[in-house]
C-alpha positions as a printed Julia matrix, in Angstrom:
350×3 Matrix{Float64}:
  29.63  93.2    80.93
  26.69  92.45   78.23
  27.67  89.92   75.52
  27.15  92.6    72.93
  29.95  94.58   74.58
  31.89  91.25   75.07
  31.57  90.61   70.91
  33.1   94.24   70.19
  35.55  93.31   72.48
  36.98  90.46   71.04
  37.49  91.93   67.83
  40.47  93.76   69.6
  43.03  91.35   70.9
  44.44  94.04   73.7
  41.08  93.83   75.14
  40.25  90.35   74.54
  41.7   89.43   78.32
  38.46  90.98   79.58
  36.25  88.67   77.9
  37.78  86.21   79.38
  37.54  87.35   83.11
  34.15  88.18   82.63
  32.86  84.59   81.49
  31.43  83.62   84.67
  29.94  86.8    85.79
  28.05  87.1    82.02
  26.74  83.61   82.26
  25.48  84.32   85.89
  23.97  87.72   84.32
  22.17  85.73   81.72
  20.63  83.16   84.38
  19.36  86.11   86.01
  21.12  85.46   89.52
  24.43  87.12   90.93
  27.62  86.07   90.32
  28.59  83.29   93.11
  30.83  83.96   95.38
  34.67  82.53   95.55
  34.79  78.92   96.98
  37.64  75.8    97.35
  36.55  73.12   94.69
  35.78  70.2    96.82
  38.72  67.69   97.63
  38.66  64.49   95.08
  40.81  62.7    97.57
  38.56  59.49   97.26
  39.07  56.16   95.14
  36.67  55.11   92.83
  35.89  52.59   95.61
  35.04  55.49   97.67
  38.03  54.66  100.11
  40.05  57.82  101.49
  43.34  58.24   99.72
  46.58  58.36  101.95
  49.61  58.77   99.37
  53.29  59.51   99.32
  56.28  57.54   99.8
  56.34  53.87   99.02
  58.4   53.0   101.68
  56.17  54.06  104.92
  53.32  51.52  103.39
  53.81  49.0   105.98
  53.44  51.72  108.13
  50.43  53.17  107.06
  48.52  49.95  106.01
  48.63  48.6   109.63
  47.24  52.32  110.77
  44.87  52.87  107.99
  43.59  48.67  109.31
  43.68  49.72  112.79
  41.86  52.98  112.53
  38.94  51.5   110.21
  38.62  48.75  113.02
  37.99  51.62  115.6
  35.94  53.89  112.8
  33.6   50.99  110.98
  32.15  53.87  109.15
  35.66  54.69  107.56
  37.41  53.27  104.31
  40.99  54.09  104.08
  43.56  53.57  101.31
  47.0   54.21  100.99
  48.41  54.89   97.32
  52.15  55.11   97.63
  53.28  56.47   94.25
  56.16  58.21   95.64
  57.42  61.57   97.79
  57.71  63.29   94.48
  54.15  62.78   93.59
  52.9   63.21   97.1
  52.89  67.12   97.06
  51.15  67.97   93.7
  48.74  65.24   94.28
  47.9   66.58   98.06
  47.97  70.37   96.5
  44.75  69.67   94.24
  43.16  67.44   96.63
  43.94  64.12   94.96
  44.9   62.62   98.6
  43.87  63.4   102.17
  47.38  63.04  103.73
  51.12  62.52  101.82
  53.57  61.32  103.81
  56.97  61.5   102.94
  60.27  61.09  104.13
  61.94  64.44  103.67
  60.45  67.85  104.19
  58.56  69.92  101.34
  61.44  71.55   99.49
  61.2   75.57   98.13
  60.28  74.6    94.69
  57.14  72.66   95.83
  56.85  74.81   98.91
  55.69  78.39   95.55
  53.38  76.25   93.74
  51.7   74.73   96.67
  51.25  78.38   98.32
  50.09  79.54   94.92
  48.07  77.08   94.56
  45.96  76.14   98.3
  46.83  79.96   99.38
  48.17  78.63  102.8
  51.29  77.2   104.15
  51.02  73.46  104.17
  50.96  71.37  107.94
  53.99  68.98  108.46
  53.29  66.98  111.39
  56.09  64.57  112.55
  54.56  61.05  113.1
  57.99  58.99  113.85
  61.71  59.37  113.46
  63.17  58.03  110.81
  65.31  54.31  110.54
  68.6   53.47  111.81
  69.75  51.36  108.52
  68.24  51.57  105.45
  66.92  48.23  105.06
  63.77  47.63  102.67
  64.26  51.4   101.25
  63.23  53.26  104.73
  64.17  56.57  105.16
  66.99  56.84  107.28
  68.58  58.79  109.58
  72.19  60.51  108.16
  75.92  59.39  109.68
  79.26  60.99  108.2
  81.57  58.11  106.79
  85.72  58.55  105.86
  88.5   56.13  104.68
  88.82  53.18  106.97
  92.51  54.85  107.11
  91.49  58.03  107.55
  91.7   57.82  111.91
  89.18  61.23  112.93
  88.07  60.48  116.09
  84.78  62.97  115.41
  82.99  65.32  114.49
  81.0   68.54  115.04
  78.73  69.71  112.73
  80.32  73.04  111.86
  83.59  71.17  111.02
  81.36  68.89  108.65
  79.74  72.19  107.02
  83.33  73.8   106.84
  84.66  70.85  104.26
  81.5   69.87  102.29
  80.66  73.76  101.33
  82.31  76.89  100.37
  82.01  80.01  101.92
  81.44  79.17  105.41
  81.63  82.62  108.05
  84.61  81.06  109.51
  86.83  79.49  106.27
  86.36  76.2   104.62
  88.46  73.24  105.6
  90.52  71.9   102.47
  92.97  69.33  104.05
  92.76  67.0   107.18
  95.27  68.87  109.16
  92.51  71.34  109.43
  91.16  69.31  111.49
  93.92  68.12  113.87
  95.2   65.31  111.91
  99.3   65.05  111.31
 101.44  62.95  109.06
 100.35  61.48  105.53
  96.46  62.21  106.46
  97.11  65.55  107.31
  98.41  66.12  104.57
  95.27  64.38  102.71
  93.38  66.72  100.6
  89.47  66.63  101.64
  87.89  64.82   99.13
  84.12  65.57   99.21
  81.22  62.94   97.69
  77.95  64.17   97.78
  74.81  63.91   96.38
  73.5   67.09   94.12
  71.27  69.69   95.8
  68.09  69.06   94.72
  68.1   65.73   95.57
  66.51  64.48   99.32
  69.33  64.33  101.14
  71.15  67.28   99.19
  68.08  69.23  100.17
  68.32  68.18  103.31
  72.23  69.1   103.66
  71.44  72.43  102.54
  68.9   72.99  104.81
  70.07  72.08  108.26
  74.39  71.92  107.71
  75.15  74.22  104.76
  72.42  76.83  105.28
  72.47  77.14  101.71
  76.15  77.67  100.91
  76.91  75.73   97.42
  79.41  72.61   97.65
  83.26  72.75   97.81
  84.75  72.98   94.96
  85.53  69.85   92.97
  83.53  67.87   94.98
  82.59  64.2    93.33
  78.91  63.96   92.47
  76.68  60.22   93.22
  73.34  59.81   92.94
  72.8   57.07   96.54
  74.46  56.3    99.34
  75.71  52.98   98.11
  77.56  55.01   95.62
  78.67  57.37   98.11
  80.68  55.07  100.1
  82.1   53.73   97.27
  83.65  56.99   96.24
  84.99  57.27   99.48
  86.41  53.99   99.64
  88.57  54.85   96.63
  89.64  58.14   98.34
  92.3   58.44  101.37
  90.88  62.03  101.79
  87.43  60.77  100.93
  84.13  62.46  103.26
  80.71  61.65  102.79
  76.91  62.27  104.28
  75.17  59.16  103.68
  72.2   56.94  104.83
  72.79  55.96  108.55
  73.86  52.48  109.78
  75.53  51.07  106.47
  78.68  49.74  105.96
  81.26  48.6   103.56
  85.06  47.31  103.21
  87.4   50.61  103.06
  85.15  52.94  104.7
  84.22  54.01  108.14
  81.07  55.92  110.03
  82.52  58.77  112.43
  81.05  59.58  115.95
  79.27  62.99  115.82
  79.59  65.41  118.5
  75.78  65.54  120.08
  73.55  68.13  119.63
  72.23  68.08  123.65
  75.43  66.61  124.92
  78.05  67.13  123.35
  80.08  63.8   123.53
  80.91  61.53  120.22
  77.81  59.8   119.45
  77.26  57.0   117.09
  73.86  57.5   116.38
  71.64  55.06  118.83
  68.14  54.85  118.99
  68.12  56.42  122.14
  70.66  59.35  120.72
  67.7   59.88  118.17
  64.98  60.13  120.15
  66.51  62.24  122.68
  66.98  64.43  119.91
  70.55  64.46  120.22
  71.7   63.2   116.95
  72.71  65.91  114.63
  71.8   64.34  111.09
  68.05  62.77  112.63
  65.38  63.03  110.46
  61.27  62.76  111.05
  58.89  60.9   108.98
  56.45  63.46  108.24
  52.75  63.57  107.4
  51.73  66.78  105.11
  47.71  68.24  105.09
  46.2   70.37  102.86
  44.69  73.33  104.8
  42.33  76.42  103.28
  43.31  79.53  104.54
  42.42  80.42  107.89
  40.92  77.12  108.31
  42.15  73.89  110.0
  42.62  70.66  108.44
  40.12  67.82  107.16
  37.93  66.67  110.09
  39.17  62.91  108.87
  42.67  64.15  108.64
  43.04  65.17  111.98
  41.32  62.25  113.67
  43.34  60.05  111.83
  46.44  61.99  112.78
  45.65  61.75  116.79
  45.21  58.62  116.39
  48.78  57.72  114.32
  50.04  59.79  117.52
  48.48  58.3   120.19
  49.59  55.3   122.38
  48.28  52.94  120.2
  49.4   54.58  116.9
  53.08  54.79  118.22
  52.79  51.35  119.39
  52.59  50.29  115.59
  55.22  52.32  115.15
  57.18  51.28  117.17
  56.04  47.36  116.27
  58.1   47.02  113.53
  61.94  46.01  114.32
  64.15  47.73  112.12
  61.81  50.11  110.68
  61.09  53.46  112.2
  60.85  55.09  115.54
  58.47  56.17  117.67
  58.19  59.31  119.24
  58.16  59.83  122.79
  55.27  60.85  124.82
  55.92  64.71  124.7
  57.15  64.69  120.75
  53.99  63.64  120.5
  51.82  66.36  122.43
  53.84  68.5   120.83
  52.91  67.46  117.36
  48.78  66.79  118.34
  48.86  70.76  119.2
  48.8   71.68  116.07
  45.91  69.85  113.98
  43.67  72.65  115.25
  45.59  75.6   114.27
  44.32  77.64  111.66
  46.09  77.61  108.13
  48.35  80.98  107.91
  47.86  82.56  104.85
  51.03  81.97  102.34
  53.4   85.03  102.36
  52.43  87.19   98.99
  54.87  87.64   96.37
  55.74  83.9    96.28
């Protein structure tokens, strides 16, 4: 388009778009070369000390300071950083290639999941580096238990039963009161009293996700923003029921053995129950990478990745008493399989 053409354009707002669209080709056509072709902008995922950014959650920085130390020892060549301005920062900042990794304590939700693909073109990696805690001491991300009134005498607890009170509109009927679920007497006749956090926070997300599959909470059920506050609203309640962070506790309340995912018996949520995958409210501690379409990951990101799963990386993992847990060997394997897969590109009409 010549820049007279462009001129007579603009004097017609309809058309104006054009103009617009056509910048970079005219100022190629006035250099005298073709227009260059489409290309990624290059990551900025470097401080200004020229130190590789790792971001995301605050609370894996322990974590990821004793890798990024340990990996730099191995790599002299290497400077790594770790900028931990929170999960909700880590996916626009790894989107526009502000960071090299995010990791984060939950999974991408939907409403990061249509920028992102917008955005990069390709569905993001998540690569599980550890399960999560068993209490949440020092703000780790935790694993999930199901707590009642200390009165309240459930002896467990499946997972559909646990969908059927906290949501409506389950397939096979919501549970309203405890006899529902076997209980007789004044209990039974207890109305369920659901606390919960809202959906679109981490663990409502999370709920929705994996126990609800999407179905809205019951009806009247008693909004609070932590797990601290959780319990406490269940405390106050006879018929109280909430999801919270695993391993707490607190006068008036109780946790409630969940029936196993593998086995099937009441389970109180055990290392060992985790890691055997058994657990039905076990979360991962993931890592998220930016990948181009049809491309695989940053060279750095996935060396840095086998070695957070290696031996040696799980070993730190593993290191730290109280904090998270390390996978076993074939968790692992399974996760190193696929830093060399190619980026799929995002599904269109996103």
């Amino acid at each position: 388009m010549r820049p007279a053409l462009c001129s007579f354009l603009k004097k017609r707002p309809a058309l104006a778009l054009l103009c617009l669209l056509a910048g970079p080709a005219l100022a190629a056509g006035a250099a005298g070369s073709a227009p260059p072709a489409p290309s990624q902008p290059e990551a900025s995922d470097r401080h200004a000390s020229g130190a590789a950014l790792i971001g995301g959650a605050e609370h894996a920085r322990a974590l990821m300071e004793a890798a990024n130390a340990a990996f730099m020892q191995q790599h002299p060549g290497v400077r790594l950083a770790f900028d931990g301005k929170g999960t909700s920062s880590a996916v626009p900042l790894l989107m526009h290639g502000r960071v090299l990794l995010a990791v984060m304590g939950r999974a991408m939700n939907d409403i990061e999941r249509v920028p992102w693909r917008k955005t990069v073109g390709a569905e993001p990696l998540a690569v599980r580096v550890a399960h999560a805690a068993l209490r949440p001491a020092g703000g780790l991300a935790t694993h999930l238990g199901v707590y009642v009134h200390a009165g309240n005498p459930l002896p467990a607890l499946s997972v559909e039963q646990l969908a059927r009170m906290l949501s409506t509109g389950h397939p096979l009927g919501d549970f309203s009161h405890w006899s529902q679920l076997g209980l007789t007497g004044p209990q039974g006749q207890q109305r369920i009293a659901v606390c919960a956090t809202p959906e679109y926070t981490g663990f409502g997300d999370w709920l929705q996700k994996h126990v609800l599959q999407g179905r809205p909470l019951a009806a009247y059920t008693q909004q609070r923003s932590n797990s601290a506050a959780l319990l406490e609203c269940v405390a106050q309640n006879a018929g109280g029921v909430a999801v919270a962070a695993l391993g707490m506790q607190r006068e008036g309340v109780r946790a409630v053995p969940l029936l196993g995912l593998v086995s099937g018996q009441p389970l109180q949520g055990t290392a060992q129950e985790v890691t055997a995958q058994d657990w039905p409210l076990a979360r991962p501690l993931l890592v998220y990478v930016r990948r181009l379409p049809g491309q695989a990951a940053d060279p750095l990101a996935r060396d840095y990745l086998r070695f957070l799963l290696s031996p040696q990386g799980q070993a730190l993992v593993a290191a730290r008493s109280g904090g998270y847990l390390p996978l076993t060997p074939e968790q692992a394997q399974a996760e190193l399989r696929k830093l060399d897969e190619a980026a799929p590109a995002a599904p269109k009409g996103d």
